[in-house]
PDB file of N, CA, C, O and CB in Angstrom:
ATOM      1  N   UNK A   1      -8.905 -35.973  -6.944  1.00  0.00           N
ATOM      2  CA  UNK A   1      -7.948 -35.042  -6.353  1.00  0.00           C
ATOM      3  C   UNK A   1      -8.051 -35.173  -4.837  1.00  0.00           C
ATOM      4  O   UNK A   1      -9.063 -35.228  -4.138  1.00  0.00           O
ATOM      5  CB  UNK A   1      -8.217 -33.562  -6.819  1.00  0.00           C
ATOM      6  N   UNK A   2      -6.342 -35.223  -4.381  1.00  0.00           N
ATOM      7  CA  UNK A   2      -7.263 -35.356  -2.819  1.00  0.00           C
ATOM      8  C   UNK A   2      -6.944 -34.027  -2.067  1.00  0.00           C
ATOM      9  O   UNK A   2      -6.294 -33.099  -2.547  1.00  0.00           O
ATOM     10  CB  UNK A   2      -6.691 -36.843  -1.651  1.00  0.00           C
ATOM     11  N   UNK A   3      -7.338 -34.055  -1.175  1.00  0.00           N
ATOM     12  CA  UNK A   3      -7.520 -32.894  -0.103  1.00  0.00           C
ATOM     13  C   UNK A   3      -6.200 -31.569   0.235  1.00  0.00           C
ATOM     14  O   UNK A   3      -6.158 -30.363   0.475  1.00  0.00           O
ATOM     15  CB  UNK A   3      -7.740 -33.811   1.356  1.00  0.00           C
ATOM     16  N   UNK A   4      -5.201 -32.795   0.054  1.00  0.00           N
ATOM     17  CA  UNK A   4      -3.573 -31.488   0.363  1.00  0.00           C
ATOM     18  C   UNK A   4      -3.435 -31.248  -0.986  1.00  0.00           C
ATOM     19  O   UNK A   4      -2.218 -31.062  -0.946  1.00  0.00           O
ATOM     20  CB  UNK A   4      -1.652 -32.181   1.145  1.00  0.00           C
ATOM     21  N   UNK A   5      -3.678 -31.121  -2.007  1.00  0.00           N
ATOM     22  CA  UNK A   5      -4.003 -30.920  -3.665  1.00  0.00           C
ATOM     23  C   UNK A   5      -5.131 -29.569  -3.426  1.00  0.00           C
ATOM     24  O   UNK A   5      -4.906 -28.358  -3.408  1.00  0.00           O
ATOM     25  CB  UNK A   5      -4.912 -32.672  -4.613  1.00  0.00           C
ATOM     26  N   UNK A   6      -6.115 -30.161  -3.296  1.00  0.00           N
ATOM     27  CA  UNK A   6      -7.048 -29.303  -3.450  1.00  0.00           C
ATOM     28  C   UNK A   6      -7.107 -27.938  -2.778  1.00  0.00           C
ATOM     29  O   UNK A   6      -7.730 -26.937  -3.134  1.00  0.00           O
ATOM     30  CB  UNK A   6      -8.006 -29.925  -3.188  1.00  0.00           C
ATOM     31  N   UNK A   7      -6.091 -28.179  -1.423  1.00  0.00           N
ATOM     32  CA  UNK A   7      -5.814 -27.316  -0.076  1.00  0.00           C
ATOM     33  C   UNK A   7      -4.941 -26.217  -0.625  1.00  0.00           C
ATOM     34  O   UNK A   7      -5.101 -25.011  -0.434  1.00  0.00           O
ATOM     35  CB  UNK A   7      -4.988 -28.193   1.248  1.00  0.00           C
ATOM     36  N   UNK A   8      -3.766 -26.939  -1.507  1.00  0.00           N
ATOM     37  CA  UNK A   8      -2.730 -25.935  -2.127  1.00  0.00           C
ATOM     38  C   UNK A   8      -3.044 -25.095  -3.444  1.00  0.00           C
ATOM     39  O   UNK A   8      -2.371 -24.101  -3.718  1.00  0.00           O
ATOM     40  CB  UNK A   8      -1.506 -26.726  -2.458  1.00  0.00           C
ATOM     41  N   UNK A   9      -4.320 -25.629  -4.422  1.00  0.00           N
ATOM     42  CA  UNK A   9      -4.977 -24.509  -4.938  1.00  0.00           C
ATOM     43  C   UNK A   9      -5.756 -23.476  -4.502  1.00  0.00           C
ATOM     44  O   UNK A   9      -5.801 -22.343  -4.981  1.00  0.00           O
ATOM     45  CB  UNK A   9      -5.523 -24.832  -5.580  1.00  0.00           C
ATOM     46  N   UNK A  10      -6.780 -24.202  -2.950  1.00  0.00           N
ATOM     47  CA  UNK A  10      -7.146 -22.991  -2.621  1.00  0.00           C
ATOM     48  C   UNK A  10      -6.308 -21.994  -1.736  1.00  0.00           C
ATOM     49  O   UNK A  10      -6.816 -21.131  -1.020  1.00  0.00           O
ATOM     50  CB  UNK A  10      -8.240 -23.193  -2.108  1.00  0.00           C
ATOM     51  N   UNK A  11      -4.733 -22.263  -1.902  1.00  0.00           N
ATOM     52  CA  UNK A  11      -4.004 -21.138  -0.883  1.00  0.00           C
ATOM     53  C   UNK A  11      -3.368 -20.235  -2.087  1.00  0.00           C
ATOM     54  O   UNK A  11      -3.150 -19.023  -2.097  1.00  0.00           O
ATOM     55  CB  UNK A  11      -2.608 -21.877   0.378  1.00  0.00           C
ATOM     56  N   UNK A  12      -3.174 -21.073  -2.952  1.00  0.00           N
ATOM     57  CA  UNK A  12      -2.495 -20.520  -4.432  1.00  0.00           C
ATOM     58  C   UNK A  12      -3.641 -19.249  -4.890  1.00  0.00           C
ATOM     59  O   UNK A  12      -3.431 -18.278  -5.616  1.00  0.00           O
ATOM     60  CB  UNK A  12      -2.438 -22.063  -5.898  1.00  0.00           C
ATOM     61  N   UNK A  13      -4.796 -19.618  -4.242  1.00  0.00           N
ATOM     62  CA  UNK A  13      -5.893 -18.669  -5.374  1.00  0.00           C
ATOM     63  C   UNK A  13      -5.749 -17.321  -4.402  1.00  0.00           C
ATOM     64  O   UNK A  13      -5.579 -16.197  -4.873  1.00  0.00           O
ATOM     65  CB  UNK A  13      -8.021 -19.385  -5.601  1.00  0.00           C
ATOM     66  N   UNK A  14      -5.858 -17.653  -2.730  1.00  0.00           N
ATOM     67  CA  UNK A  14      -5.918 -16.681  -1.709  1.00  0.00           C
ATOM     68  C   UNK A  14      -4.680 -16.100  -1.947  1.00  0.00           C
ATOM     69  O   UNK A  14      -4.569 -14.899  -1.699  1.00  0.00           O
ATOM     70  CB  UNK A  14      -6.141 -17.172  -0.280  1.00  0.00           C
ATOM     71  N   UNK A  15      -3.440 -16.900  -2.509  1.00  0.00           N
ATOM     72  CA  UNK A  15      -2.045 -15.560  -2.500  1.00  0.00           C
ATOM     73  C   UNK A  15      -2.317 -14.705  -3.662  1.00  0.00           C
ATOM     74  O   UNK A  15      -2.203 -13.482  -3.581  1.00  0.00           O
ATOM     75  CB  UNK A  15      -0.194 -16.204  -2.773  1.00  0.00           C
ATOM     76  N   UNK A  16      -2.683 -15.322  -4.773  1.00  0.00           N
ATOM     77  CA  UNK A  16      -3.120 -14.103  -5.943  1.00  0.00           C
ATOM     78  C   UNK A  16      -4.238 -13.319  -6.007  1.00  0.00           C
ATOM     79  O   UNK A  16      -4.485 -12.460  -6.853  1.00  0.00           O
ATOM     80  CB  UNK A  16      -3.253 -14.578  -7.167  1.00  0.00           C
ATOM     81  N   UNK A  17      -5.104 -13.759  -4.791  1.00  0.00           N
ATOM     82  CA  UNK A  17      -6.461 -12.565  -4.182  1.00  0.00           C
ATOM     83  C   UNK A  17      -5.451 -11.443  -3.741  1.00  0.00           C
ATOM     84  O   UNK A  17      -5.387 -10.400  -4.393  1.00  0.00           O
ATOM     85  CB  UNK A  17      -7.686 -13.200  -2.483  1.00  0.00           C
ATOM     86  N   UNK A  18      -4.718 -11.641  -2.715  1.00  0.00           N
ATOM     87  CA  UNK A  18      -4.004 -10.492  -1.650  1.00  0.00           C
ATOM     88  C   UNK A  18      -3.024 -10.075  -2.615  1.00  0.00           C
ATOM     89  O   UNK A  18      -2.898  -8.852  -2.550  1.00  0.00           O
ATOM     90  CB  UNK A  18      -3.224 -11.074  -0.041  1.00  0.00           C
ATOM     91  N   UNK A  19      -2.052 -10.751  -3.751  1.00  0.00           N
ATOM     92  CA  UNK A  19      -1.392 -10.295  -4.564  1.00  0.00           C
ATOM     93  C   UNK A  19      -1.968  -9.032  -5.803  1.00  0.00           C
ATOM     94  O   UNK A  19      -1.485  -7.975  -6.209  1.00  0.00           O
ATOM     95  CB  UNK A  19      -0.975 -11.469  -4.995  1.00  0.00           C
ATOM     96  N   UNK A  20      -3.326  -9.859  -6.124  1.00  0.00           N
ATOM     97  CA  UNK A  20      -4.167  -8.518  -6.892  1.00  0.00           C
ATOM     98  C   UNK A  20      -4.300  -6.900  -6.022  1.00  0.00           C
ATOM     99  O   UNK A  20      -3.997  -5.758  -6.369  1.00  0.00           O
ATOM    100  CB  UNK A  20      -5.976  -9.117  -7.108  1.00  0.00           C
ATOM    101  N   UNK A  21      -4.884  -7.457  -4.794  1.00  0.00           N
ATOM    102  CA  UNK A  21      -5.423  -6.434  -4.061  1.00  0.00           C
ATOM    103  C   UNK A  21      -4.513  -5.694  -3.604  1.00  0.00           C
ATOM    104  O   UNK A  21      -4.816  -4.503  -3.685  1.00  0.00           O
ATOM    105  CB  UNK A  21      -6.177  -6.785  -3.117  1.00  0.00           C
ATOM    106  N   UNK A  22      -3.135  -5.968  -2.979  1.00  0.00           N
ATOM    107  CA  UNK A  22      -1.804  -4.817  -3.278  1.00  0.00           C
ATOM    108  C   UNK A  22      -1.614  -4.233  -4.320  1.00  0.00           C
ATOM    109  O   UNK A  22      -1.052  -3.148  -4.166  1.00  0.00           O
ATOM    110  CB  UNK A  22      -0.555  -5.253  -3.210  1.00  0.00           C
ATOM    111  N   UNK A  23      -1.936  -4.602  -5.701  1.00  0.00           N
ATOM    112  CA  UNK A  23      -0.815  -4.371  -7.163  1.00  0.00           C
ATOM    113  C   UNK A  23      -2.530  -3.174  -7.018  1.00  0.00           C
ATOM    114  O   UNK A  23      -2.312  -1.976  -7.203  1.00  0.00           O
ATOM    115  CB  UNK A  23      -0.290  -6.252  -9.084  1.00  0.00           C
ATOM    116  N   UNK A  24      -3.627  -3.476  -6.794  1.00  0.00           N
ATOM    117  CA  UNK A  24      -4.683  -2.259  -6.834  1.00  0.00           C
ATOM    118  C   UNK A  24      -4.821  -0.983  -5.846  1.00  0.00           C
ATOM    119  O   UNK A  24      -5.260   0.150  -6.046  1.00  0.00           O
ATOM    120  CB  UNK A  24      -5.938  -2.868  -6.704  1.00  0.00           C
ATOM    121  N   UNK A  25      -4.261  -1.626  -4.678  1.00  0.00           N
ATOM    122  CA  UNK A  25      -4.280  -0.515  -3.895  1.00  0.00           C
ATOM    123  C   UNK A  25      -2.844   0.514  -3.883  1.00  0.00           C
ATOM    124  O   UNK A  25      -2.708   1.558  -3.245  1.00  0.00           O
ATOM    125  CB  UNK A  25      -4.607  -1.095  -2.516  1.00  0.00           C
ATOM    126  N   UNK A  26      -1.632  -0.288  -4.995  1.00  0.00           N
ATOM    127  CA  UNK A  26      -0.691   0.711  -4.716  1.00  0.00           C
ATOM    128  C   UNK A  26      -0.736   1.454  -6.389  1.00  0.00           C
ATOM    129  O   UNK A  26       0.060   2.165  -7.001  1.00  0.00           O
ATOM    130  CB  UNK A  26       0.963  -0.033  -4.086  1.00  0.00           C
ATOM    131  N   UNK A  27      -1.470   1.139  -6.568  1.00  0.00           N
ATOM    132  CA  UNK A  27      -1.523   1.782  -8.192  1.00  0.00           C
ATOM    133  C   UNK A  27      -3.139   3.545  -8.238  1.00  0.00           C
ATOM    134  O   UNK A  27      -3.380   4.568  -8.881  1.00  0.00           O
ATOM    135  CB  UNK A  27      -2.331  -0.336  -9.640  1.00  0.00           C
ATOM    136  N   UNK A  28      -3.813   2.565  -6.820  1.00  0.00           N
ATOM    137  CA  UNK A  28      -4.861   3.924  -6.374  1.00  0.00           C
ATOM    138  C   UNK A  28      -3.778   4.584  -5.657  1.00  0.00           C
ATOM    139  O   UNK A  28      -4.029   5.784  -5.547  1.00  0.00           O
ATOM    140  CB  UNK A  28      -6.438   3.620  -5.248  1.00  0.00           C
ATOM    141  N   UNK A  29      -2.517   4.207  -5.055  1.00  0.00           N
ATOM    142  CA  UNK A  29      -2.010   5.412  -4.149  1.00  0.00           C
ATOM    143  C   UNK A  29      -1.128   6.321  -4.828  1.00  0.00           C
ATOM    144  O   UNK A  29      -0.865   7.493  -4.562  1.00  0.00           O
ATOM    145  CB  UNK A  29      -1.242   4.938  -2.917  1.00  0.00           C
ATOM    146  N   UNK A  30      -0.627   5.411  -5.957  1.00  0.00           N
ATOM    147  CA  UNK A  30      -0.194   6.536  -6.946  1.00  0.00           C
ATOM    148  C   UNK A  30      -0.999   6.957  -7.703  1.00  0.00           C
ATOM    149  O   UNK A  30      -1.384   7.908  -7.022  1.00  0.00           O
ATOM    150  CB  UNK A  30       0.739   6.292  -7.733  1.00  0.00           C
ATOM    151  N   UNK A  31      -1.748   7.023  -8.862  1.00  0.00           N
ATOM    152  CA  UNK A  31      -2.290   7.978  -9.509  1.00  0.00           C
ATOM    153  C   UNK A  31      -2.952   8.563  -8.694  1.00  0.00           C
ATOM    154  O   UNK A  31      -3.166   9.611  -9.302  1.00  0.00           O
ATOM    155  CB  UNK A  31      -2.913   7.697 -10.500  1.00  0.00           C
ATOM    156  N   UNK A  32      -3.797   8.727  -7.063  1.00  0.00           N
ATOM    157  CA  UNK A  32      -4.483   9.822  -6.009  1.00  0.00           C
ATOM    158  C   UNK A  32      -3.105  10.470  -5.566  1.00  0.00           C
ATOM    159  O   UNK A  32      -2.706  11.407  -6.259  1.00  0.00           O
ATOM    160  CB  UNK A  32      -5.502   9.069  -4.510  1.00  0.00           C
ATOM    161  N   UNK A  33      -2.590  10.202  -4.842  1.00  0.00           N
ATOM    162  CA  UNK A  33      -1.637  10.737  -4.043  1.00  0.00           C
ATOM    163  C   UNK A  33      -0.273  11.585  -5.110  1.00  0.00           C
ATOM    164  O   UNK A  33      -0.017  12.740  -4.770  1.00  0.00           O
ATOM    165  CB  UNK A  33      -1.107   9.354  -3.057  1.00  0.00           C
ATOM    166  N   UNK A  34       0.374  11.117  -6.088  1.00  0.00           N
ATOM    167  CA  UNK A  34       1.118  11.238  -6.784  1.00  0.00           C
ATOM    168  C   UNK A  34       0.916  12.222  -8.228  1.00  0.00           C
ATOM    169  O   UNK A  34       1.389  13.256  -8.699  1.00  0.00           O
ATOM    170  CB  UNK A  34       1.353  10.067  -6.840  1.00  0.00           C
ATOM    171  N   UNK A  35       0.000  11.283  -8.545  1.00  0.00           N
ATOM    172  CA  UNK A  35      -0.443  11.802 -10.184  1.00  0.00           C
ATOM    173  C   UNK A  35      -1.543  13.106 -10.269  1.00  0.00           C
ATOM    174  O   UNK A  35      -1.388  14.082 -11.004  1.00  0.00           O
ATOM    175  CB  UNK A  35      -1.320  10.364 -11.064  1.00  0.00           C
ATOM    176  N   UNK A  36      -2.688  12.889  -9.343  1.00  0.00           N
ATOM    177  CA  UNK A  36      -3.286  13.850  -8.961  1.00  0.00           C
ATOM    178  C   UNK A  36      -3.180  14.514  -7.631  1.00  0.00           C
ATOM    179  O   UNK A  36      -4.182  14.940  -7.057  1.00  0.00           O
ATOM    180  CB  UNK A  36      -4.281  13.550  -9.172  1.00  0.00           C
ATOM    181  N   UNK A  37      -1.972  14.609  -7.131  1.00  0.00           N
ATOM    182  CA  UNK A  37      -1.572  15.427  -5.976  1.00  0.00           C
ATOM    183  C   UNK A  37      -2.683  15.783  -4.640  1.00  0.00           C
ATOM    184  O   UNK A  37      -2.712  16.809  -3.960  1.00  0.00           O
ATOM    185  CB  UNK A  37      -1.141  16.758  -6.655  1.00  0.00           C
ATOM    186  N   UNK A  38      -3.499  14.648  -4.544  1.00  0.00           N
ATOM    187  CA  UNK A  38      -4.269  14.735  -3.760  1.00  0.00           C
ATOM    188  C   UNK A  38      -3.803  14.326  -2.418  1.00  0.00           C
ATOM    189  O   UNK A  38      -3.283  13.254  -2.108  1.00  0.00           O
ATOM    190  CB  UNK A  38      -5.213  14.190  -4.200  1.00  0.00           C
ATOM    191  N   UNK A  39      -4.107  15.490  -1.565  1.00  0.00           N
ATOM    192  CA  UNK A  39      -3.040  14.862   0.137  1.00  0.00           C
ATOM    193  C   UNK A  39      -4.573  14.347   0.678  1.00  0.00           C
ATOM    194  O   UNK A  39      -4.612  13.457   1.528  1.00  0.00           O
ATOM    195  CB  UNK A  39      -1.918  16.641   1.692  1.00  0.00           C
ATOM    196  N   UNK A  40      -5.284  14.682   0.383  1.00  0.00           N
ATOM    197  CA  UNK A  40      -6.772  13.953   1.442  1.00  0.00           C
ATOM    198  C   UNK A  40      -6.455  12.537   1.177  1.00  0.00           C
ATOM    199  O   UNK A  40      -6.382  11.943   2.252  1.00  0.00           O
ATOM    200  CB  UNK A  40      -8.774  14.339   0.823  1.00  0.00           C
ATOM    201  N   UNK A  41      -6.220  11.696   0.082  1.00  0.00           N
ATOM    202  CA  UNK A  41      -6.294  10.402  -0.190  1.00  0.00           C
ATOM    203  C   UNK A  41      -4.861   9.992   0.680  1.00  0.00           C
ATOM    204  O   UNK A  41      -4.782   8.869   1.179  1.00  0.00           O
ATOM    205  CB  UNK A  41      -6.391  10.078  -1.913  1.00  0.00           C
ATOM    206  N   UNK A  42      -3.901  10.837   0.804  1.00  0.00           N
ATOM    207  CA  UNK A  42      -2.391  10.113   2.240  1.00  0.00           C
ATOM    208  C   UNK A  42      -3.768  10.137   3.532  1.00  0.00           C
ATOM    209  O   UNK A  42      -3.920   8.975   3.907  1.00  0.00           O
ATOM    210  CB  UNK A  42      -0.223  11.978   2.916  1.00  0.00           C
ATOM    211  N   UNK A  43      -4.477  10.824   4.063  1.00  0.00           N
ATOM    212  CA  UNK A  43      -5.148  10.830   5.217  1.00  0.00           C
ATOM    213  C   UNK A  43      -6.241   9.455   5.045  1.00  0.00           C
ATOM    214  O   UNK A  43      -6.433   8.813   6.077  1.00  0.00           O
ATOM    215  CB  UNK A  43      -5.863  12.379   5.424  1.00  0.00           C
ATOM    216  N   UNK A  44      -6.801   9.092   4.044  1.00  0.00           N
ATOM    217  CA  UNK A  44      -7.584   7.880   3.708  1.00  0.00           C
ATOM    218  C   UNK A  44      -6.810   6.492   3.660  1.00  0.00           C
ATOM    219  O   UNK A  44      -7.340   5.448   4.042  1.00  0.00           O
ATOM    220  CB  UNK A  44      -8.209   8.115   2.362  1.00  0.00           C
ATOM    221  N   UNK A  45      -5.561   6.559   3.180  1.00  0.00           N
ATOM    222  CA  UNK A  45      -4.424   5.601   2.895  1.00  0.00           C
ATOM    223  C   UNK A  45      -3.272   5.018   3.454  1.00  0.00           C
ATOM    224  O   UNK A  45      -2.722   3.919   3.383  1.00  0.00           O
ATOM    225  CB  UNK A  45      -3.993   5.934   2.175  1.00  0.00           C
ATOM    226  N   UNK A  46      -3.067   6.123   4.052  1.00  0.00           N
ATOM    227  CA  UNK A  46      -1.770   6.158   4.949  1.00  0.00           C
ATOM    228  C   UNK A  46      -2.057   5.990   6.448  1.00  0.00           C
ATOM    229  O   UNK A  46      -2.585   6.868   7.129  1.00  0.00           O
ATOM    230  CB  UNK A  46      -0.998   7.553   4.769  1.00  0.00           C
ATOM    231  N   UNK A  47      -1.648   4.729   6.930  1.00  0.00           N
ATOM    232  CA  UNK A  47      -2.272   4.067   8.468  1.00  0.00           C
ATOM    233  C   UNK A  47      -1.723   4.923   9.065  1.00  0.00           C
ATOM    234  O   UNK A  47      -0.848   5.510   8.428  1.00  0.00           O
ATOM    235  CB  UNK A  47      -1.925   2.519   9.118  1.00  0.00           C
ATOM    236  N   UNK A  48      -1.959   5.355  10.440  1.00  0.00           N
ATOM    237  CA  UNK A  48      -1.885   6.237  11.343  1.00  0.00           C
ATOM    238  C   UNK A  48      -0.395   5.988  12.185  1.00  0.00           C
ATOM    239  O   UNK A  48       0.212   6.900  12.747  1.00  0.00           O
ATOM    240  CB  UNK A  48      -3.212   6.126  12.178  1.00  0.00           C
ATOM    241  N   UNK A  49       0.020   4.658  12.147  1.00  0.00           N
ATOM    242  CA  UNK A  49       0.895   4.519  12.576  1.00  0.00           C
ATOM    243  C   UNK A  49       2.199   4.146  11.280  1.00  0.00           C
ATOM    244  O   UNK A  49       3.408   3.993  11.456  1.00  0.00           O
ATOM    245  CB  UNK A  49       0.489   3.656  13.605  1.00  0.00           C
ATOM    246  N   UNK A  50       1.285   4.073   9.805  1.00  0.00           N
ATOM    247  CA  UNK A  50       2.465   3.747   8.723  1.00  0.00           C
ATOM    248  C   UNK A  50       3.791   4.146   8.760  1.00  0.00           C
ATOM    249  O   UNK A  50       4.104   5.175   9.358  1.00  0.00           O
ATOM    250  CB  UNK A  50       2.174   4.207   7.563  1.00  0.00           C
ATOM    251  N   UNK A  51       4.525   3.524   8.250  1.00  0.00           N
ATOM    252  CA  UNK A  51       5.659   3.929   8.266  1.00  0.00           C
ATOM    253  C   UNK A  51       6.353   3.731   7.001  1.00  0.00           C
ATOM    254  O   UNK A  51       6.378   2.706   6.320  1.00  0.00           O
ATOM    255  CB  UNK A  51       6.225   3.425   9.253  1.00  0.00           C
ATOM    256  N   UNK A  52       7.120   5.268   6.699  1.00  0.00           N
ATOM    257  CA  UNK A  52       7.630   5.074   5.018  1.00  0.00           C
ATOM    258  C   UNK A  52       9.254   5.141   5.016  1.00  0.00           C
ATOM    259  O   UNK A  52       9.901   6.057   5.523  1.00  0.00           O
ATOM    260  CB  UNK A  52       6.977   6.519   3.861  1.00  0.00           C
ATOM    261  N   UNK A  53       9.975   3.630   4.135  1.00  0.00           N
ATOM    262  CA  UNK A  53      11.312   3.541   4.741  1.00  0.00           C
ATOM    263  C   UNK A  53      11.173   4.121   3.546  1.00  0.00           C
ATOM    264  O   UNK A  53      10.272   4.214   2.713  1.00  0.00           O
ATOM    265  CB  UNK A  53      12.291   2.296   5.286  1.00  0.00           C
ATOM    266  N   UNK A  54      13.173   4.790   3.746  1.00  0.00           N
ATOM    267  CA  UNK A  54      14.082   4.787   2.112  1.00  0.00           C
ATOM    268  C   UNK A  54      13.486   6.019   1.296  1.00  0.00           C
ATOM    269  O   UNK A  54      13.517   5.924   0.069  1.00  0.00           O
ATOM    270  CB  UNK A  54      13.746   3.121   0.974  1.00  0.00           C
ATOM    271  N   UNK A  55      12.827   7.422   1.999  1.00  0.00           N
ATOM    272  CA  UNK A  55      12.183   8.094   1.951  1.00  0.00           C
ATOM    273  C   UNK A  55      13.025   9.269   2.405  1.00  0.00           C
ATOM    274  O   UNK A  55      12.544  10.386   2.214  1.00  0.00           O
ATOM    275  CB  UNK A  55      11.152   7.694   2.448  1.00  0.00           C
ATOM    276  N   UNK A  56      14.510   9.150   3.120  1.00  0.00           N
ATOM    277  CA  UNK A  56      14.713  10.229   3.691  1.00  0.00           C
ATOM    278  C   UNK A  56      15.828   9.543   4.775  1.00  0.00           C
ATOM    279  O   UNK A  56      15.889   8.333   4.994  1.00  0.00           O
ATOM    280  CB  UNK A  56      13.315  10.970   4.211  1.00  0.00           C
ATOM    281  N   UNK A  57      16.859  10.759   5.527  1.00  0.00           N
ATOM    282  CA  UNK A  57      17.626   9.690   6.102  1.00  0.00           C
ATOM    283  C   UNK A  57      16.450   8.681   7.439  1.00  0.00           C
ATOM    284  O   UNK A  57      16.901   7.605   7.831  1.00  0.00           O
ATOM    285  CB  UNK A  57      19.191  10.620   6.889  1.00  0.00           C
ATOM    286  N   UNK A  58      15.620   8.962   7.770  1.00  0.00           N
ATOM    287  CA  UNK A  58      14.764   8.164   9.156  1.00  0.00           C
ATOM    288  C   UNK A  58      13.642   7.867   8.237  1.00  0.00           C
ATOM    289  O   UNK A  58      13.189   8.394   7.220  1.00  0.00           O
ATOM    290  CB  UNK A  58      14.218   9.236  10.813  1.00  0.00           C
ATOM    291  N   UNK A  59      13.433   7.106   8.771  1.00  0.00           N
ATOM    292  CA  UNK A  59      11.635   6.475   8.554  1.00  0.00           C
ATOM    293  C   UNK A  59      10.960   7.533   8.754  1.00  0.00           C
ATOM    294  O   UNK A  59      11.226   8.335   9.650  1.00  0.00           O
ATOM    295  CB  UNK A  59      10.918   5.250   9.679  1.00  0.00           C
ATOM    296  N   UNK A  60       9.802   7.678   7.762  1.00  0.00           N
ATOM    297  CA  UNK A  60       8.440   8.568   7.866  1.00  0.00           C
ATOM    298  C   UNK A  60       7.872   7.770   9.158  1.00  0.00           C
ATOM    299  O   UNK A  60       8.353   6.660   9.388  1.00  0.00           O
ATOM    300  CB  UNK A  60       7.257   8.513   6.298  1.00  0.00           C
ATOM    301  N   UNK A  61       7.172   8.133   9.753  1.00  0.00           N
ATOM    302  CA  UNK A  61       5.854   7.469  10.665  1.00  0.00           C
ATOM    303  C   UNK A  61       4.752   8.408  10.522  1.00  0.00           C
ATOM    304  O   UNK A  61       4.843   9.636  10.508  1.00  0.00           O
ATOM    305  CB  UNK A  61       6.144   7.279  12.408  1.00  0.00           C
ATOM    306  N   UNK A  62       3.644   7.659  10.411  1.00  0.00           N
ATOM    307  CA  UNK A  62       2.409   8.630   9.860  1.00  0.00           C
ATOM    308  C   UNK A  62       2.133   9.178   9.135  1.00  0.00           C
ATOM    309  O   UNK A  62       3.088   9.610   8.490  1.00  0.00           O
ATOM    310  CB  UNK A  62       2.090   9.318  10.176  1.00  0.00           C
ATOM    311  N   UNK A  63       0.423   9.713   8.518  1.00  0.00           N
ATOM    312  CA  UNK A  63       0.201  10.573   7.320  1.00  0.00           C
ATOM    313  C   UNK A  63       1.006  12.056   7.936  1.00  0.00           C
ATOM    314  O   UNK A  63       2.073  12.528   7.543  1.00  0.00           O
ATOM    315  CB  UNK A  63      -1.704  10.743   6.901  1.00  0.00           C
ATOM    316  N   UNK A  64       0.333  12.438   8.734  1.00  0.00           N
ATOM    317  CA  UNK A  64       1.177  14.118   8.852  1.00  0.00           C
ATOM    318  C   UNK A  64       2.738  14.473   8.354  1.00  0.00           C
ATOM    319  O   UNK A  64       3.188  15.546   7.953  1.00  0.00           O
ATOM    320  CB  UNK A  64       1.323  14.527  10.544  1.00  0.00           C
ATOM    321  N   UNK A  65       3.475  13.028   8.548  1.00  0.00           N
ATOM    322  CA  UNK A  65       4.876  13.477   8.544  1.00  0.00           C
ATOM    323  C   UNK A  65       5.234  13.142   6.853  1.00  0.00           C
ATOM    324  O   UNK A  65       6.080  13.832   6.284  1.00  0.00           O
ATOM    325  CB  UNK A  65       5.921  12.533   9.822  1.00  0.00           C
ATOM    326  N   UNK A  66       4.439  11.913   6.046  1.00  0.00           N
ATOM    327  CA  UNK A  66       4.382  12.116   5.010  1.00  0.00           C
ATOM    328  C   UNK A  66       3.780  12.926   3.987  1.00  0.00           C
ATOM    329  O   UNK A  66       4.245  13.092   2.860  1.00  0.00           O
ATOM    330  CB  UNK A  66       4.308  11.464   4.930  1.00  0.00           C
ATOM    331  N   UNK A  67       2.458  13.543   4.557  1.00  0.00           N
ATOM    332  CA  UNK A  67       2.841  14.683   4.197  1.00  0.00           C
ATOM    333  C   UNK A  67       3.434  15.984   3.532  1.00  0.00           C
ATOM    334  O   UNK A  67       3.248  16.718   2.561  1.00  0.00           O
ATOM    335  CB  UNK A  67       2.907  14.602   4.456  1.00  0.00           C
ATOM    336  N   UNK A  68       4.318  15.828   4.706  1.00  0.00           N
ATOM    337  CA  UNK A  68       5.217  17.438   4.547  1.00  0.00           C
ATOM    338  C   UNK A  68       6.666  16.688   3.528  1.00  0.00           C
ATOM    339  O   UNK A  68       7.334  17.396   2.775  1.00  0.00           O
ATOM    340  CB  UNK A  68       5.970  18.358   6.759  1.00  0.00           C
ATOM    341  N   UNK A  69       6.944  15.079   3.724  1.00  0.00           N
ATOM    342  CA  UNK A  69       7.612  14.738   2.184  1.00  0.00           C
ATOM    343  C   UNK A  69       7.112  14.804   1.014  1.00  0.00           C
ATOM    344  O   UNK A  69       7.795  14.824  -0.010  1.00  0.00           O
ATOM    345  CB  UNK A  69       7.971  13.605   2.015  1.00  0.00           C
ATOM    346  N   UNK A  70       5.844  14.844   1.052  1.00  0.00           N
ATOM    347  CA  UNK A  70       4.782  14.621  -0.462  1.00  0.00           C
ATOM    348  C   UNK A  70       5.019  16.113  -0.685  1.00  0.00           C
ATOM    349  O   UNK A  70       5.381  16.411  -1.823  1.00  0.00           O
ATOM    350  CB  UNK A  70       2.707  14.035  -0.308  1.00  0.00           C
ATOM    351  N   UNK A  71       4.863  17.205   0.293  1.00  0.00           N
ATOM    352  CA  UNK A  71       4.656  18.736  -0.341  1.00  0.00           C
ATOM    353  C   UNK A  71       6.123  18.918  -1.085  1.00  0.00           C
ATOM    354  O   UNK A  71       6.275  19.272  -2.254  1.00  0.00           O
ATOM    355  CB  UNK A  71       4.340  20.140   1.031  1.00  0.00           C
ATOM    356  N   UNK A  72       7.111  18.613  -0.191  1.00  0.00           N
ATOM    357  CA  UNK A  72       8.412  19.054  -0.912  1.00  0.00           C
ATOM    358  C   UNK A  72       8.792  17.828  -1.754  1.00  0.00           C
ATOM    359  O   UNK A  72      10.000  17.672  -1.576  1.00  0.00           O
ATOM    360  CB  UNK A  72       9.678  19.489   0.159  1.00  0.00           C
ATOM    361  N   UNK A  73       8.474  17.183  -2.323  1.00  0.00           N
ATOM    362  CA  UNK A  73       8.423  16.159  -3.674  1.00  0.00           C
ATOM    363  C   UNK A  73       7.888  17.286  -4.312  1.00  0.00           C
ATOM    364  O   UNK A  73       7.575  17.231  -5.501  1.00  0.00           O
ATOM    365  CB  UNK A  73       7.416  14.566  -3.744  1.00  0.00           C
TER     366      UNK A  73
END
């Protein structure tokens, strides 16, 4: 096997590392945040500068402002 072979399995393995590790971290943000209505886990989860589209007519920015969408959900 040569090297640009071997190069494109190990990028293939790194996209389904970062592909796992999204499909896990958005499945902890729903059952914490969602399923068990926990707002401490938006303050653990939700980057300080995040931003949540398609949520409302403007973009969320930040845990505080998502938040006060999670209470009235």
């Amino acid at each position: 096997m040569d090297a640009g072979v071997l190069a494109c399995y190990v990028c293939e393995a790194e996209a389904l590392e970062a592909i796992m590790a999204n499909a896990e971290f958005m499945q902890r943000w729903f059952d914490r945040v969602w399923n068990e209505q926990n707002e401490e886990a938006i303050d653990e989860m939700f980057a300080a500068d995040g931003v949540g589209h398609g949520l409302g007519p403007e973009p969320i920015v930040g845990p505080e402002k998502f938040k006060i969408f999670h209470r009235a959900f």
